[in-house]
N, C-alpha and C positions, 0 to 999 in steps of 0.2 A: 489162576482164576480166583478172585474172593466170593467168597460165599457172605451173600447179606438174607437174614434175620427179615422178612419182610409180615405183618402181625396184620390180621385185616385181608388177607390175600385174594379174598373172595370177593372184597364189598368192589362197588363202583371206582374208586380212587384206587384200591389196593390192586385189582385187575391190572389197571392201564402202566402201574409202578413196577409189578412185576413185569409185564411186558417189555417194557424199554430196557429195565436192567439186561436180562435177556436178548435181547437186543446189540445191548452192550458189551455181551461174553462175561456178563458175570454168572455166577452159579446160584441158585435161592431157597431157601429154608422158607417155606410156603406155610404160614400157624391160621388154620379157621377154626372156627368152633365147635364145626359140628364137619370132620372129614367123610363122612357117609351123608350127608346132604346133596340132595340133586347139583345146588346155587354150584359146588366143588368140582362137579365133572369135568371140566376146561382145563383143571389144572393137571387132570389124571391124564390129559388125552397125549396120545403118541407126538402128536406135532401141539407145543401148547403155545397156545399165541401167534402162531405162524412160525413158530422159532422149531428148526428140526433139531432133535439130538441136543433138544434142553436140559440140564440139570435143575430139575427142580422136586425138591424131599419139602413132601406133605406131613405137615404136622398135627397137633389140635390143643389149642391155648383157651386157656378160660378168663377173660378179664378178673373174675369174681373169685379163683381159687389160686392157691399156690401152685399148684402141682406145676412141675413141667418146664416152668421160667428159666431154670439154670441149664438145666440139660439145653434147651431149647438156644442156647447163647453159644454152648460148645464150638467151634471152629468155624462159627462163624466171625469178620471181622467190623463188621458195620453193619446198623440196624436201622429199618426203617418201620415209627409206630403209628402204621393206621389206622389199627383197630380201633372203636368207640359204638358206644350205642346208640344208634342214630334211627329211632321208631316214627311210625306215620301216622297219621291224619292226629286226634286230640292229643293222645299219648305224646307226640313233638313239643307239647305244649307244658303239658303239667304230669308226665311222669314221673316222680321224684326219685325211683329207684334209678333212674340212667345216670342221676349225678354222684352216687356213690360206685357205683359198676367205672363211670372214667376216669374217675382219679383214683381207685384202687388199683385199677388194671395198666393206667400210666405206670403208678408206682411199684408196680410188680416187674416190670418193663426194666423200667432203671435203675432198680435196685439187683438185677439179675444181671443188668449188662455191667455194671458197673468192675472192672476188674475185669472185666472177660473181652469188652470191644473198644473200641478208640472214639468212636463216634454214633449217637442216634439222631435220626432224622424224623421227628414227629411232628403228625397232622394235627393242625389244629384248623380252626375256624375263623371268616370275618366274625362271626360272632364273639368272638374274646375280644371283639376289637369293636366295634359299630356301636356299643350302646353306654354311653360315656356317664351317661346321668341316670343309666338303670330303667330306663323308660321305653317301653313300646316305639312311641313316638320316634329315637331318638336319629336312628335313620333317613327320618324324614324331613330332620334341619339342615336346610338349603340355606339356613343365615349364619350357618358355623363354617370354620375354615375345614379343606379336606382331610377324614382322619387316615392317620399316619402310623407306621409300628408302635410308635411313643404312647397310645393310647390304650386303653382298657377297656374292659364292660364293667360296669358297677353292678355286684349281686346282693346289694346289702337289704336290697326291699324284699317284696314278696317274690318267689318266683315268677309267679302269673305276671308278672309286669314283661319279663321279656321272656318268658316262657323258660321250662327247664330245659331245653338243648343247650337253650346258649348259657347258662347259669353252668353245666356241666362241663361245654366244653373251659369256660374260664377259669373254673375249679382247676379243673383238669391240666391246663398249662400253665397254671401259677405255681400249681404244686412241681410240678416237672422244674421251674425256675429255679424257686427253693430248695430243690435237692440237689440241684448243680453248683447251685451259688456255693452248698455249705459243704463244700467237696475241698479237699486242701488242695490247694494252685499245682502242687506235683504229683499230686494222686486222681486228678480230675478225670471228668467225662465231659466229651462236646455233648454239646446238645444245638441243634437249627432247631427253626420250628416254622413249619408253614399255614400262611391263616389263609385258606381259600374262598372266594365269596360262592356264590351259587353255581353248584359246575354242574353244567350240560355238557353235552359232547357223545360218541359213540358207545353203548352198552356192548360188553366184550362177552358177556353170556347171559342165560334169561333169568335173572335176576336186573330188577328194578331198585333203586333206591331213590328215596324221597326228592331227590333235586330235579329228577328228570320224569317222575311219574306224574306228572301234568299231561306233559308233551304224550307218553304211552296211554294215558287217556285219552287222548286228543286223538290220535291215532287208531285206539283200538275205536272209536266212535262212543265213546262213554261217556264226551263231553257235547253236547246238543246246541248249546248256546256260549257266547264268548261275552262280558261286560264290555261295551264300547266307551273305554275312556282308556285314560295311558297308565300300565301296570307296569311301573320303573322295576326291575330286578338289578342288582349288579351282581354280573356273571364270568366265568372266565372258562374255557376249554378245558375237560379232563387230561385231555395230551398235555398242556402247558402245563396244569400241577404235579400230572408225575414228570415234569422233565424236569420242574424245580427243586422236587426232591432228590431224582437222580444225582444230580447238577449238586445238589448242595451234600451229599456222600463226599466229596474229593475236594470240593473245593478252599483252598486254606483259609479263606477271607468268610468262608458261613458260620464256623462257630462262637455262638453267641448271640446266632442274629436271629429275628422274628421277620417272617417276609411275608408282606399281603401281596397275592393273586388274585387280582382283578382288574380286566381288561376296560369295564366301563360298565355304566348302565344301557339293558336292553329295555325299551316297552318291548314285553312281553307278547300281549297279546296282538299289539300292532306288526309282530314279524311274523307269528304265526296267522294272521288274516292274510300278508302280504306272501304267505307260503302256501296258502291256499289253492289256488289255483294249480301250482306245481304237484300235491301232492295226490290230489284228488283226477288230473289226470294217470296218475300213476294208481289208482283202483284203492286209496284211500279213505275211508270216510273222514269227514271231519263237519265241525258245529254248523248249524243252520243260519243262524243269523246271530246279531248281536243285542247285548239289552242293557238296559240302563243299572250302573255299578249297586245302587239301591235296593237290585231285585238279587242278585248274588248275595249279596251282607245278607237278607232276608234270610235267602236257602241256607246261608251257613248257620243260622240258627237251629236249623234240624238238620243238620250235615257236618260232621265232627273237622271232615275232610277237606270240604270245600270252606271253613272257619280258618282252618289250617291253611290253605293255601294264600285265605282273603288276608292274613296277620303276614306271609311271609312274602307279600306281593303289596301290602302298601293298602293305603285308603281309597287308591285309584284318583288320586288329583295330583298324579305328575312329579309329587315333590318328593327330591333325595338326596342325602351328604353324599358329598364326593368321597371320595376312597383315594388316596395316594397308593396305586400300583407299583411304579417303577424302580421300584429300588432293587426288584429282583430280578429287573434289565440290568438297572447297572452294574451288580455284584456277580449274578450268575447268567447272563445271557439268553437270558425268556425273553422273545419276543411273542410278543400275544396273538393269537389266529383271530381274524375275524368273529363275530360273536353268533351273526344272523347263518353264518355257514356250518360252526356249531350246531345250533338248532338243527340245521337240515341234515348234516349229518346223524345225529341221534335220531328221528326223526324215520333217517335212512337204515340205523340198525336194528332197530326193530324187526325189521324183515331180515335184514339179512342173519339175525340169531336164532330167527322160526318164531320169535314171540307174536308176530303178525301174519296172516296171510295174505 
């Protein structure tokens, strides 16, 4: 049985990664930050994940310190790094501390595995990847061709122009590049790396993170009104991204490669109207009616949150680069889940982890 290294264990991505491994009859070195955290209970429990008679040793890793890294790699054979700081509502925007926390805590990562494992598997983001010209805007050019692994984000401007997540996560996987590249060809370390676009999909304990805390407002009823125009997101299943990483642990053909996750664009809010009726007879609340995109921009003026969501959801006029997904059909066998069924699922586990009643 290998034992993998999995860094992040807690967050949303990191949950559904452990799961499969498990799944899989691997063993797992479980790293959060803070192992006495409520978010952490799921991984203490007797049956974790549905998986009985799991192997899984809870650890506690700091992006931001050294301690821990090396020991942390010991008998383990493959790693997989999800951990990053990934904050909500303004802070997504313009915290500057999160871009030195993901590139130190990458580098802490592969500088500990290095010598100890064969291979790491890290998360990155479409955001290392959507924003070609360093501009807010740049997701929004429907007159460019669809972007591909071969592309980049441009950080060279102000943060504020694409906000510091994605400024961090870029950092974060160029440096990860550079440390592999300058590796001597018979002393190396693989590296994959997966750029996921906005993942929905099922919440595996009641912890929330920012991708899907729309949808758990929409739900708890905290969201009142929906802007009636088209809110393009591209999005793809949390099951599909951890089965990419699983998938890309073994397979001989990933080392080296950058793989976008992304099944297509959803409008947004046009699924959740169209999931209305379904959810609401099921003793849901959800928004009252809809209003003109103008009056949204407005709130988000005095609304750190709803600013945040208005930036990571578009201008609301429909337009958006395509994303070349497939290439991580062709190499490792993701085929993508419906996206409108995602929703409903997330949607559905809210209740079922008790964060809803």
């Amino acid at each position: 049985m290998n034992r993998v290294l999995v860094t992040g264990a807690d967050g949303f991505i990191g949950a559904h990664i452990c799961k499969q491994l498990l799944e899989a009859g691997y063993a797992i070195r479980a790293s959060v930050h803070n192992s006495e955290a409520e978010r952490c209970q799921f991984l203490k429990d007797d049956v974790v994940l549905g998986v009985a008679d799991a192997d899984v040793e809870l650890i506690q890793l700091d992006l931001n310190l050294d301690a821990g890294w090396d020991s942390a790699m010991d008998g383990c054979d493959l790693v997989v790094h999800a951990a990053s700081p990934l904050p909500k509502g303004k802070a997504y925007l313009d915290d500057q501390t999160i871009i030195a926390t993901a590139i130190d805590g990458t580098m802490r990562c592969l500088k500990a595995a290095h010598g100890q494992v064969t291979r790491v598997v890290m998360t990155s983001s479409i955001a290392a990847v959507m924003y070609t010209n360093g501009r807010a805007s740049d997701p929004r050019r429907d007159d460019l061709p669809p972007i591909t692994e071969a592309d980049w984000s441009q950080t060279a401007g102000k943060n504020g122009d694409i906000g510091t997540y994605h400024v961090s996560k870029t950092l974060a996987e160029q440096a990860a590049w550079d440390f592999v590249d300058g590796l001597p060809d018979d002393d190396g370390l693989e590296l994959v790396v997966i750029n996921p676009s906005v993942v929905v999909g099922p919440v595996l304990s009641r912890w929330v993170g920012f991708s899907v805390d729309l949808l758990y407002r929409i739900a708890k009823g905290q969201v009142k009104v929906l802007p009636n125009c088209p809110m393009m997101a591209p999005v793809v299943d949390v099951r599909d991204v951890a089965k990419a990483h699983v998938k890309a642990l073994t397979n001989p053909d990933a080392p080296g490669n950058r793989y976008i996750l992304h099944q297509g664009h959803l409008d947004m809010f046009k699924a959740i109207d169209k999931l209305g009726p379904e959810f609401k007879a099921k003793g849901y609340k959800w928004p009252w009616f809809n209003v003109p995109y103008a009056v949204v921009r407005l709130a988000g003026r005095f609304n750190d949150e709803i600013n945040a969501m208005t930036r990571l959801l578009g201008p609301g006029d429909g337009r958006y680069r395509r994303a070349d997904g497939s290439k991580v059909t062709h190499d490792l066998g993701v085929e993508y889940r419906d996206p409108v069924q995602a929703v409903r699922d997330t949607l559905d586990s809210f209740r079922t982890v008790g964060l809803i009643e």
